[in-house]
N, C-alpha and C positions, 0 to 999 in steps of 0.2 A: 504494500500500500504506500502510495505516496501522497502525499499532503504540501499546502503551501498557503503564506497566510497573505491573502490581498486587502493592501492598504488602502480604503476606497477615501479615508480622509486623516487627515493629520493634522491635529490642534489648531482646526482651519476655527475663529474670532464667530462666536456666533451673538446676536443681539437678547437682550435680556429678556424679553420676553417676544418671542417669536419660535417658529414650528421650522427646522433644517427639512426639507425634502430632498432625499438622495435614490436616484435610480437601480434596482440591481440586478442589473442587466451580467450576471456573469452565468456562463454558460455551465460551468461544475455544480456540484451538489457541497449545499453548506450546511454544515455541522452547528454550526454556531458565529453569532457575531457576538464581537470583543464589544465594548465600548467605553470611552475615557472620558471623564469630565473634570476639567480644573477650573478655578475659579479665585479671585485675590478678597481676600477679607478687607473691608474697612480700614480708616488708619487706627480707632480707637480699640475695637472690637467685636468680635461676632458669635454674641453668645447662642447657643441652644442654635446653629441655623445652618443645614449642612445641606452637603450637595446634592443627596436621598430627597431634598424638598425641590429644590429649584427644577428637576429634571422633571416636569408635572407626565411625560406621557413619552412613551416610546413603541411604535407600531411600524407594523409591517400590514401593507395594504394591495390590494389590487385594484382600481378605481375604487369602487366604496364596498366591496368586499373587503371584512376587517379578518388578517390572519394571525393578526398578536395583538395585545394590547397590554400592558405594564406602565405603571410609573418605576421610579427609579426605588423606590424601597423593597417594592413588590419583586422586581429585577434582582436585586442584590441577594434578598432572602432563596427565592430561587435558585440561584447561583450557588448558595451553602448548601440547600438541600441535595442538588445536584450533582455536585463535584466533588462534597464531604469535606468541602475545605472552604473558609473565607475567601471572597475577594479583595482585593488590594482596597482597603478601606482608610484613608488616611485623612478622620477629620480634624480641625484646627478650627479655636476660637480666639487665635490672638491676633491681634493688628496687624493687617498689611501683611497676615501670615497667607499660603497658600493651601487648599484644601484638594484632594486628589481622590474621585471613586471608580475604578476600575472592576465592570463585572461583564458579566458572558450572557448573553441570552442562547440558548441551547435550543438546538430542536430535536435533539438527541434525547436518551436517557446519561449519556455521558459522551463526554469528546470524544469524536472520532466515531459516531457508533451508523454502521454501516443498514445497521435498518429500520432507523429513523433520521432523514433530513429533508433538507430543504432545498426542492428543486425550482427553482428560480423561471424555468424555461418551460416549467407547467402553466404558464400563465400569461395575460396580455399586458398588463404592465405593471411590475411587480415595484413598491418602493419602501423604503425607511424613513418616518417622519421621526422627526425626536422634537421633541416641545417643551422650552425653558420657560420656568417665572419666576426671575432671581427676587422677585419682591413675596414670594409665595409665603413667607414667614415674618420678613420684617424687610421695611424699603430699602433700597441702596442707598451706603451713604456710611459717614464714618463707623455706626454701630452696625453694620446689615454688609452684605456684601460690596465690594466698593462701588463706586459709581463708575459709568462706561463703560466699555463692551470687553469684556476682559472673563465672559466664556472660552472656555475652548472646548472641543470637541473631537476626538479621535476614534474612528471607524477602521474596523478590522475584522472581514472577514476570515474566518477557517474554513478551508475547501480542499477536498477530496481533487487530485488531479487524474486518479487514474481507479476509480471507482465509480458502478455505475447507479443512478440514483436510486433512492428508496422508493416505495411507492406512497411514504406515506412520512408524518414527520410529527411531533409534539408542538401542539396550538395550546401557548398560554394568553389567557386573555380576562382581563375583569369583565366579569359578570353583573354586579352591581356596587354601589356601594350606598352608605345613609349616615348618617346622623344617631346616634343610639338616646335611646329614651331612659329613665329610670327605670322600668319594670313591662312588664308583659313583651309575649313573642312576636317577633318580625318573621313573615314569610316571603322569600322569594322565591320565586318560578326561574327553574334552570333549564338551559336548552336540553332536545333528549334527542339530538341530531349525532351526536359522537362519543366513542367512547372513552371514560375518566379515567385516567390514570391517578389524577391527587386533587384534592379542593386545596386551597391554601386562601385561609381567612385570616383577615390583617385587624386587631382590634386596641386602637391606639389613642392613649390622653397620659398625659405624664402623671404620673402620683397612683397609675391605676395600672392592678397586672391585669392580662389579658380574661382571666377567668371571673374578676367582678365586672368586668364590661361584658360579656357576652358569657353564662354558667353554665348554658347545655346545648348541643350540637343536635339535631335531629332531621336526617332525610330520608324520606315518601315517596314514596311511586304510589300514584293514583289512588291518593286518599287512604293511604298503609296497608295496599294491598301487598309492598313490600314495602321494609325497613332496611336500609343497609346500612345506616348508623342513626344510633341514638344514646348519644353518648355526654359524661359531663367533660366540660374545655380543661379542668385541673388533670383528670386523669390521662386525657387524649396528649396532651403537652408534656407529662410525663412520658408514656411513651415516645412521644417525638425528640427527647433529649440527645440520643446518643448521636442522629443525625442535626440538631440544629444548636450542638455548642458549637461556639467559637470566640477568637480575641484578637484584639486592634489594639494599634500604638491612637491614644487621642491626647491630644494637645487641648488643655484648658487653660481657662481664663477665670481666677474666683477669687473673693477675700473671704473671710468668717462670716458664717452664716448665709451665706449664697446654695443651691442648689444648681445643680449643673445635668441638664439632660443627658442621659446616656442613650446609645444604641438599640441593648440588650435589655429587653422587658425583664427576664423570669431570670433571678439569681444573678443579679450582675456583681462584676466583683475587680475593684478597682487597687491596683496597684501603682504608687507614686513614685517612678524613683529620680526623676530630676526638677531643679523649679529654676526659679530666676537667679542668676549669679550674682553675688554680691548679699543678697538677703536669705540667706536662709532662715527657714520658719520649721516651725513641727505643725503636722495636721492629725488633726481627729475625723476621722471617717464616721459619721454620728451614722448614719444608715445608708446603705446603699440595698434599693429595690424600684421596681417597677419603674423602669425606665429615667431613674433620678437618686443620684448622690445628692443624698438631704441634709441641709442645714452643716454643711462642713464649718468645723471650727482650725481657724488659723491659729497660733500663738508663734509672739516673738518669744527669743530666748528668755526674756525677762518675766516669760507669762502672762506677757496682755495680748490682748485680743486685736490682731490685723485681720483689719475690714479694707483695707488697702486690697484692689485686684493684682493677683500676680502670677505669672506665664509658670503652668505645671504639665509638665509630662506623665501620663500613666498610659497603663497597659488595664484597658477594658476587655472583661470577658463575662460571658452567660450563655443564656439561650434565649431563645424566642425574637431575635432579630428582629427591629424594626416592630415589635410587638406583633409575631405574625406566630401563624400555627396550619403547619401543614395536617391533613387529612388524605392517608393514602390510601388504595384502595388494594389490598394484596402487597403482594412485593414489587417493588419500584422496578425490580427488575425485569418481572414478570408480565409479558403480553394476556396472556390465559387470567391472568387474576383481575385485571382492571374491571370495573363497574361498566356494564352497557347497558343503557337507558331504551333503549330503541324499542324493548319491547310496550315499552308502557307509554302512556298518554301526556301523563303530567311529571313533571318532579320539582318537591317545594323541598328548600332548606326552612327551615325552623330552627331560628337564631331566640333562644331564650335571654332577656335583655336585664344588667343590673347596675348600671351605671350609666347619668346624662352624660350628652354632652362629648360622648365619644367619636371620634371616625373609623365605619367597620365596612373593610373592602372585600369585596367573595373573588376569588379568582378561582375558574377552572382551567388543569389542563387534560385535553384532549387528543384523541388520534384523528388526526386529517388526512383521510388521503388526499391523493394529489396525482 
């Protein structure tokens, strides 16, 4: 087998909020696209406000046939689930610092897998939109990312040169998403056009695990004539641990008493070992959970309390990325085991609801032929 990786863009300046349309006219079957985002912080600082935000939507389209659809969190978490390894995650909250997320959209079950991809040349005009909103969390400008066109953007295909294509390929795509209420169940109606390989529901407000936002999973084939799961999100995220730990170098920005968002919703667990030269401080980790190192206490050597912000290195690790929670159906590896809907009418997810005020994303992925 031979393989080669086609550079279709390179840290080509994209505008802060605006949609890159790219043609992908390459005649090989792709395994997977890379994708690179960097971006320049403020000159003061850019707390809680990372690249996973600004990338709002990344698709693969054919005129208005949609054959992927992710945001950039959604993309990353995938990426872990998939590879069994992080993406190059490298966020930063300090001035004028740079922030860099490198992750893989697959249409494989793994790189390089020869009976799942993405044939390009099944199609009439196949392209990649990727769509920025550097203000999507806070505007640009000294505290938000900097002002002026200081995206960049790096596309890289993986393509098979001397293999011939699949006939069929892994369609990730949001399904819906909402707003979460205090209590009672949300149902949504999921397509029953193709077969599931994994749900992956994204359920995200800082100060909250994923399990008081959303407490019980339940999906229906036609009004429970079958059940293929009905299950609570504490135990289902338990099982998903072994495939969605992981850990990043993150670069913070805090004084005492500050709380600093993290990545990792479920058991994150933060390690300090470098800070700003010349001041050294001791910190107290007061808590670290649900997507938030709480209330950190600084102290100078003298024992008072620096409320002073100042540039800290750790090494963040957990699970539940981006506060998400895969749902697979069988083994990941396994074609024979995936869920197919086809026979039945309807299919509703049943999202039992325990926390306002949340945003809760359904993603399925699917078998597409092609």
């Amino acid at each position: 087998m031979r393989t080669r990786d086609a550079v279709l863009l390179y840290q080509e300046t994209e505008k802060d909020t605006a949609t890159k349309t790219l043609d992908l006219n390459l005649k090989e079957p792709i395994s997977a696209l890379n994708f690179e985002v960097q971006c320049t912080n403020g000159a003061t600082s850019n707390k809680g406000n990372y690249i996973s935000d600004i990338v709002t939507k990344v698709e693969i389209v054919d005129g208005s046939l949609v054959l992927g659809s992710l945001n950039m969190a959604q993309l990353e978490a995938l990426h872990l689930i998939t590879a069994g390894q992080m993406p190059a995650l490298f966020p930063s909250e300090w001035g004028g610092g740079g922030q860099r997320h490198n992750a893989n959209l697959f249409f494989g079950r793994y790189l390089w897998d020869r009976d799942f991809n993405f044939d390009a040349t099944k199609y009439k005009n196949p392209q990649l939109k990727v769509t920025f909103n550097k203000a999507a969390i806070r505007a640009a400008g000294d505290t938000g990312f900097a002002s002026g066109d200081n995206i960049k953007l790096t596309v890289v295909a993986k393509v098979f040169d001397d293999v011939p294509a699949a006939s069929q390929f892994l369609m990730s795509k949001q399904i819906d998403s909402f707003t979460s209420v205090g209590s009672g169940d949300k149902k949504i109606e999921l397509p029953t056009d193709f077969k599931y390989r994994m749900l992956l529901l994204r359920m995200w407000l800082q100060g909250y695990d994923i399990n008081e936002i959303i407490s019980k999973v339940k999906l229906t084939c036609d009004t429970d004539k079958f059940i293929p799961i009905e299950r609570y999100t504490q135990q289902l995220d338990a099982e998903a641990l072994p495939y969605t730990y992981g850990r990043l170098k993150h670069d913070m920005f805090f004084g005492s008493g500050d709380s600093i968002r993290l990545l990792f919703n479920k058991e994150p667990f933060c390690h300090v070992y470098a800070q700003t030269p010349g001041t050294p401080r001791m910190f107290n980790l007061t808590a670290q959970w649900s997507s938030e190192l709480s209330e950190v206490e600084v102290y100078a050597h003298d024992g008072t309390l620096d409320t002073e912000d100042r540039k800290v290195t750790a090494i963040e690790e957990g699970h539940a990325l981006h506060a998400t929670l895969p749902i697979p159906f069988g083994r990941l590896s396994e074609p024979e085991d995936w869920f197919d809907p086809t026979p039945y009418e309807r299919l509703d997810l049943i999202l039992s609801q325990g926390t306002a005020s949340a945003t809760v994303e359904i993603v399925g992925q699917q078998v597409k032929p092609q």
